[in-house]
C-alpha positions as a Markdown table, in Angstrom:
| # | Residue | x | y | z |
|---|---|---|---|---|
| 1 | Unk | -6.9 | 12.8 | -3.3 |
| 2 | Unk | -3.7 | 13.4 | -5.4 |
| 3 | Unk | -4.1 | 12.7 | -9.0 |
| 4 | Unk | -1.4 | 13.4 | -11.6 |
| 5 | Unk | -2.2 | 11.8 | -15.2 |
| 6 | Unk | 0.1 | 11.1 | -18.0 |
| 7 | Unk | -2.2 | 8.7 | -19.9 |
| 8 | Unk | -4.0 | 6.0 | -20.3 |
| 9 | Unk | -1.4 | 2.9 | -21.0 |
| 10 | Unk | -1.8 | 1.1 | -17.5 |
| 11 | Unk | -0.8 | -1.9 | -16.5 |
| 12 | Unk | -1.5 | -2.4 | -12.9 |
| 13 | Unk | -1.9 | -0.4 | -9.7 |
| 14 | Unk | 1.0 | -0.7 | -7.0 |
| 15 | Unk | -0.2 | 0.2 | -3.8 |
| 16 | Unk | 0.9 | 0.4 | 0.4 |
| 17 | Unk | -1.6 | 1.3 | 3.2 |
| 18 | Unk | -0.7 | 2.4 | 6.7 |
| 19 | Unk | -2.9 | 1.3 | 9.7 |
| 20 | Unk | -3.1 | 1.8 | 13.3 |
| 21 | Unk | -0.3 | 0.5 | 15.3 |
| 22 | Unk | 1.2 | 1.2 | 18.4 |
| 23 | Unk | 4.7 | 1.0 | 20.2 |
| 24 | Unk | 5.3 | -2.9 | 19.9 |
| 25 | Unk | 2.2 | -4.0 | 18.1 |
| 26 | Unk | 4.3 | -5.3 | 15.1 |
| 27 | Unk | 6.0 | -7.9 | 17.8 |
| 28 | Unk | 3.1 | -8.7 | 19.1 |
| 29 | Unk | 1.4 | -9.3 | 15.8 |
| 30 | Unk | -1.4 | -6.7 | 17.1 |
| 31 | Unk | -2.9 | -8.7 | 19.7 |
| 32 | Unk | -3.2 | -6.8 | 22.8 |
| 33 | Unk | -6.6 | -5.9 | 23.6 |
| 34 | Unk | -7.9 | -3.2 | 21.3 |
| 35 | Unk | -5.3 | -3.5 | 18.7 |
| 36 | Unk | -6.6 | -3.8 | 15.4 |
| 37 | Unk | -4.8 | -2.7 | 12.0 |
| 38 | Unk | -7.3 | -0.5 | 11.0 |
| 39 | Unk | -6.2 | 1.5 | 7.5 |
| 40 | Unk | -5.7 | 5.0 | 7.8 |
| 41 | Unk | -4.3 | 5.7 | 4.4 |
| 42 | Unk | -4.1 | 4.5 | 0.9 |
| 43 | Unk | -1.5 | 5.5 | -1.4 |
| 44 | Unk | -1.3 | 4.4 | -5.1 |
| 45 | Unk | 0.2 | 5.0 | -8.2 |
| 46 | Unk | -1.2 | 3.2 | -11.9 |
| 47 | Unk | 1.8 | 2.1 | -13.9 |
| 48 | Unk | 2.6 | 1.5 | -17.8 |
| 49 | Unk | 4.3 | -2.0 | -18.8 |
| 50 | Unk | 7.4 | -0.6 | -17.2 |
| 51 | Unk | 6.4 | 0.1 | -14.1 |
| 52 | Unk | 6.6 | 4.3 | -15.0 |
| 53 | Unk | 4.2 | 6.1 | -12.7 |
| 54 | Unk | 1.3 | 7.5 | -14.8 |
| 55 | Unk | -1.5 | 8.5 | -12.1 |
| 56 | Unk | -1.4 | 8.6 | -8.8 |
| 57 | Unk | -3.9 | 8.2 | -5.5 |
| 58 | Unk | -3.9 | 9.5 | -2.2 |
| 59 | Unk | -6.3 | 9.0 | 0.9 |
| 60 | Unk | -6.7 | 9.1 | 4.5 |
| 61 | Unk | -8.8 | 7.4 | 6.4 |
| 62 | Unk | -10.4 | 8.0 | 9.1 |
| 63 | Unk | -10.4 | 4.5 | 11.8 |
| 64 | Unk | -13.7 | 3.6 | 13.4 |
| 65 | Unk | -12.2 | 1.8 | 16.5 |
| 66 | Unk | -9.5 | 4.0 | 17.5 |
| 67 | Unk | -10.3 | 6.8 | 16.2 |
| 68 | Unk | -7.1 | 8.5 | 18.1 |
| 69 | Unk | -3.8 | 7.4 | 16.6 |
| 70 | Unk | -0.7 | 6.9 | 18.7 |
| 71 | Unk | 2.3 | 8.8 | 19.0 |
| 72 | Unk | 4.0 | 5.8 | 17.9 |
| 73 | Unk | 2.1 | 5.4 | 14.2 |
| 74 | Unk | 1.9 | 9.5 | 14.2 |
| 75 | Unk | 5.9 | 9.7 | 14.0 |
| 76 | Unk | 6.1 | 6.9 | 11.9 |
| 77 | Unk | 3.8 | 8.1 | 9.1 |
| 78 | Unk | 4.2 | 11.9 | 9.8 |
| 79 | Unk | 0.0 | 11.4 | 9.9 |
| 80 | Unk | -1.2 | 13.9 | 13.1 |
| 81 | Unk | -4.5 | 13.3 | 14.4 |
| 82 | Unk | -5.3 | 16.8 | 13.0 |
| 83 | Unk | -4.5 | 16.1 | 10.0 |
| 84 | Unk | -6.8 | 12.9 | 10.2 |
| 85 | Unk | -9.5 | 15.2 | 11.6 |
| 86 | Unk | -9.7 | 17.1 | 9.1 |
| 87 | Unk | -9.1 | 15.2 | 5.9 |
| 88 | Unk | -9.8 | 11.6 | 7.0 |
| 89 | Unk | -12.8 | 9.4 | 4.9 |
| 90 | Unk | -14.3 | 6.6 | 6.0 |
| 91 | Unk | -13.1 | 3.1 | 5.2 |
| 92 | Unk | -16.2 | 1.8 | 3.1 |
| 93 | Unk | -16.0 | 5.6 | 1.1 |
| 94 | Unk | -12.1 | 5.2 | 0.5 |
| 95 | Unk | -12.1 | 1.5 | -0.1 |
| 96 | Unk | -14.7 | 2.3 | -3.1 |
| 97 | Unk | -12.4 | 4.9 | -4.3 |
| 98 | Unk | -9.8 | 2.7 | -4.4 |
| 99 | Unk | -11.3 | 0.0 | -6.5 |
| 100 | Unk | -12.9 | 2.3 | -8.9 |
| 101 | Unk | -9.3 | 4.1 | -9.0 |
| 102 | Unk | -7.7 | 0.3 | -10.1 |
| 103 | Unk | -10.8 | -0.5 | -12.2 |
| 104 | Unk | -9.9 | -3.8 | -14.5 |
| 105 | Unk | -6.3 | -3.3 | -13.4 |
| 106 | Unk | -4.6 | -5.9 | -10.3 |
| 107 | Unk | -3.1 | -4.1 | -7.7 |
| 108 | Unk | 0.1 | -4.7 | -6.5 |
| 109 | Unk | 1.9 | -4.6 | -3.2 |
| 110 | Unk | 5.0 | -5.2 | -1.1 |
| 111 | Unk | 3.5 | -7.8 | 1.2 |
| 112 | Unk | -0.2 | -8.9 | 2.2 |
| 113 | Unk | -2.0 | -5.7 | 2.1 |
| 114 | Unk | -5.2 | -7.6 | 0.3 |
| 115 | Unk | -5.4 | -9.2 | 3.4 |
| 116 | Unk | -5.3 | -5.7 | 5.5 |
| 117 | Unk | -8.8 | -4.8 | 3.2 |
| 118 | Unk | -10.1 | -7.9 | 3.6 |
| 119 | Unk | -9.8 | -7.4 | 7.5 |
| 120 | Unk | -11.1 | -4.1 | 7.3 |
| 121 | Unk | -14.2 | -5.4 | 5.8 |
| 122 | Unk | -14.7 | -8.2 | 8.0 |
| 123 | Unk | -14.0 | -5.7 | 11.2 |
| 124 | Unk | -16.3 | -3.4 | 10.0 |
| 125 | Unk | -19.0 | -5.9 | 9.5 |
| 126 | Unk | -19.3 | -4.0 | 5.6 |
| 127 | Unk | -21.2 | -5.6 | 3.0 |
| 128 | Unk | -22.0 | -4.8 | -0.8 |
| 129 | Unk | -18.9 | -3.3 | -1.1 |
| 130 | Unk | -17.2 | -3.9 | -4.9 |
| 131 | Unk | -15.4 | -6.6 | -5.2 |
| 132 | Unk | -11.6 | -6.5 | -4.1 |
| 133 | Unk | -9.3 | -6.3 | -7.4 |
| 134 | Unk | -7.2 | -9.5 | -8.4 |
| 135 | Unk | -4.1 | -8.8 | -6.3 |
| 136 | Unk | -0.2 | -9.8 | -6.2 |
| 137 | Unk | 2.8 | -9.8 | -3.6 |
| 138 | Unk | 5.6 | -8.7 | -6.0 |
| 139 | Unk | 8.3 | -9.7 | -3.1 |
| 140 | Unk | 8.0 | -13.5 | -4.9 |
| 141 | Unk | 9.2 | -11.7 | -8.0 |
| 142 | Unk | 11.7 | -9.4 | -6.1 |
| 143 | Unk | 13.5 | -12.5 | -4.5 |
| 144 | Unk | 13.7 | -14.2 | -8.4 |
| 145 | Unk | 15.1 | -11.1 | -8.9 |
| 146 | Unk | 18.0 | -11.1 | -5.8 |
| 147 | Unk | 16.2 | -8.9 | -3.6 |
| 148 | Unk | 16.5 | -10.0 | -0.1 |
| 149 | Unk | 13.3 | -9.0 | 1.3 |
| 150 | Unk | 13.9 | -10.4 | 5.0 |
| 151 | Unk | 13.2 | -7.6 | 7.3 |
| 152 | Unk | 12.3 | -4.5 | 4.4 |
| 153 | Unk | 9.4 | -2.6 | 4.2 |
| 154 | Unk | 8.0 | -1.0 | 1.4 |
| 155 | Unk | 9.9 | 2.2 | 1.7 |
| 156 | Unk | 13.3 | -0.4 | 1.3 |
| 157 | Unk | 12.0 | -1.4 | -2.3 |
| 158 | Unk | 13.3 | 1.6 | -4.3 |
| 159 | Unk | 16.6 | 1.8 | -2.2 |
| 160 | Unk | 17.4 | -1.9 | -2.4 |
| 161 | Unk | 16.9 | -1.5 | -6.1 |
| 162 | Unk | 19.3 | 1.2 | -5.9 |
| 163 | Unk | 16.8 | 4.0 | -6.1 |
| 164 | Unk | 17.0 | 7.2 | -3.6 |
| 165 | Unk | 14.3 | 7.2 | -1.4 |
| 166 | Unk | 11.8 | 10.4 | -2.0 |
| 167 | Unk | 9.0 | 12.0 | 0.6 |
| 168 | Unk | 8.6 | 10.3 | 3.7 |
| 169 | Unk | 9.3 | 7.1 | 4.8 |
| 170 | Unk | 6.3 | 4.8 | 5.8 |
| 171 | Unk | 3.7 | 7.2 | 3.6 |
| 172 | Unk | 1.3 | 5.0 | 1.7 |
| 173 | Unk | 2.1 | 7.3 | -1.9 |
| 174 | Unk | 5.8 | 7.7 | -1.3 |
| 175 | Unk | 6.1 | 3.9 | -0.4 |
| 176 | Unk | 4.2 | 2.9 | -3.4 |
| 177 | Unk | 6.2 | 5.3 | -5.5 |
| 178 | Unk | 9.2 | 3.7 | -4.3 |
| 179 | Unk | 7.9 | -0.3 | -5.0 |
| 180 | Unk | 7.5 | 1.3 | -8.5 |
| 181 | Unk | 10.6 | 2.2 | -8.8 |
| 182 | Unk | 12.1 | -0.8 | -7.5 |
| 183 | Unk | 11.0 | -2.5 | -9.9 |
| 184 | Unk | 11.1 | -0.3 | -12.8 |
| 185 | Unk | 14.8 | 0.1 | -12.0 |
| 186 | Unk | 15.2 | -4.3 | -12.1 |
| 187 | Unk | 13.6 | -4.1 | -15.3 |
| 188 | Unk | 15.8 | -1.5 | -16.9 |
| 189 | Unk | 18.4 | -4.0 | -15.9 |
| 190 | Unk | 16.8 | -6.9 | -17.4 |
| 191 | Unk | 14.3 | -8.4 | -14.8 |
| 192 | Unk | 11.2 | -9.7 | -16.7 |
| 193 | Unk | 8.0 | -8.2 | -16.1 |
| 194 | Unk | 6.2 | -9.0 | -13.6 |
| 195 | Unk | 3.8 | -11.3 | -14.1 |
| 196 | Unk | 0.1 | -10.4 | -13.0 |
| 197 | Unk | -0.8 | -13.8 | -11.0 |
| 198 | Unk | -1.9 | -13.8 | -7.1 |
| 199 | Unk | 1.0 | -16.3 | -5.5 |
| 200 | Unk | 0.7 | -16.9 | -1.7 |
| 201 | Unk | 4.1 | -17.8 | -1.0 |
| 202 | Unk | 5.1 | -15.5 | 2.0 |
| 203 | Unk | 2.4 | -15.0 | 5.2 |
């Protein structure tokens, strides 16, 4: 875990996981046999009213299914199965961390990674688990806000916002760095804040 503090005036927790996947899954909407989107890190970062980092999160996690990742998700995250080896939690340990990391605080995400959790649970069969925190897809408030969000990820937010992509692309921290800054930048330029209500809008 990475954890650099610059107080306590959070607002919410913006977050992005990475999960299995393999050459095509995407396209195929991961249902081939044996396919399953099974989280093998979560990166986040807490945030002040502005959307200014103040302390940040980092885990890997180790799949129970396919416990070997492919070359495909290896290149795309930069994750090795070494790496994984060696540093990788379990889901049920990580997805603890996570909540206690948010606390009262909604998390916040580029897309529908609540529902990537929520499958994780179910796939796992895990119960008495803490409850999953009050969640929001800021891409609603990115398109109020003239972001075309057809076809980005949430490595695009930052650049699209006209912030210079840092780390590496399609790593859970460095992802949710850059959603911060997307929207940190919008706001700098005007953009309300983001309100701090679930909208199911997008699948």
């Amino acid at each position: 875990m990475t954890i650099s503090s610059r107080g306590d005036r959070s607002y919410a927790v913006v977050y992005d996981l990475e999960f299995t996947a393999w050459d095509g899954s995407q396209e195929r909407k991961w249902m081939a046999p044996g396919e399953f989107k099974e989280v093998i890190q979560i990166g986040a970062v807490k945030v002040d009213e502005n959307f200014s980092p103040q302390e940040t999160f980092n885990l890997l996690v180790q799949p129970r299914l396919n416990r070997v990742l492919s070359p495909f998700i290896q290149t795309l995250t930069g994750i090795s199965n070494a790496t994984l080896a060696k540093a990788g939690i379990d889901f049920a340990d990580a997805f603890a961390r996570f909540v206690a990391f948010a606390g009262s605080l909604p998390i916040v995400a580029f897309g529908r990674d609540d529902l990537v959790l929520a499958d994780n649970i179910r796939l796992y069969g895990l119960t008495d688990l803490p409850a999953m925190p009050a969640w929001i897809d800021i891409r609603h408030w990115l398109i109020k806000n003239g972001i075309d969000v057809r076809g980005m990820h949430a490595c695009d937010v930052g650049p699209a916002a006209g912030v210079p992509f840092a780390g590496q692309t399609h790593d859970g921290l460095c992802d949710a760095l850059s959603v911060a800054s997307g929207i940190h930048a919008l706001m700098m330029r005007g953009a309300a804040r983001p309100g701090l209500v679930s909208e199911v809008l997008l699948p």
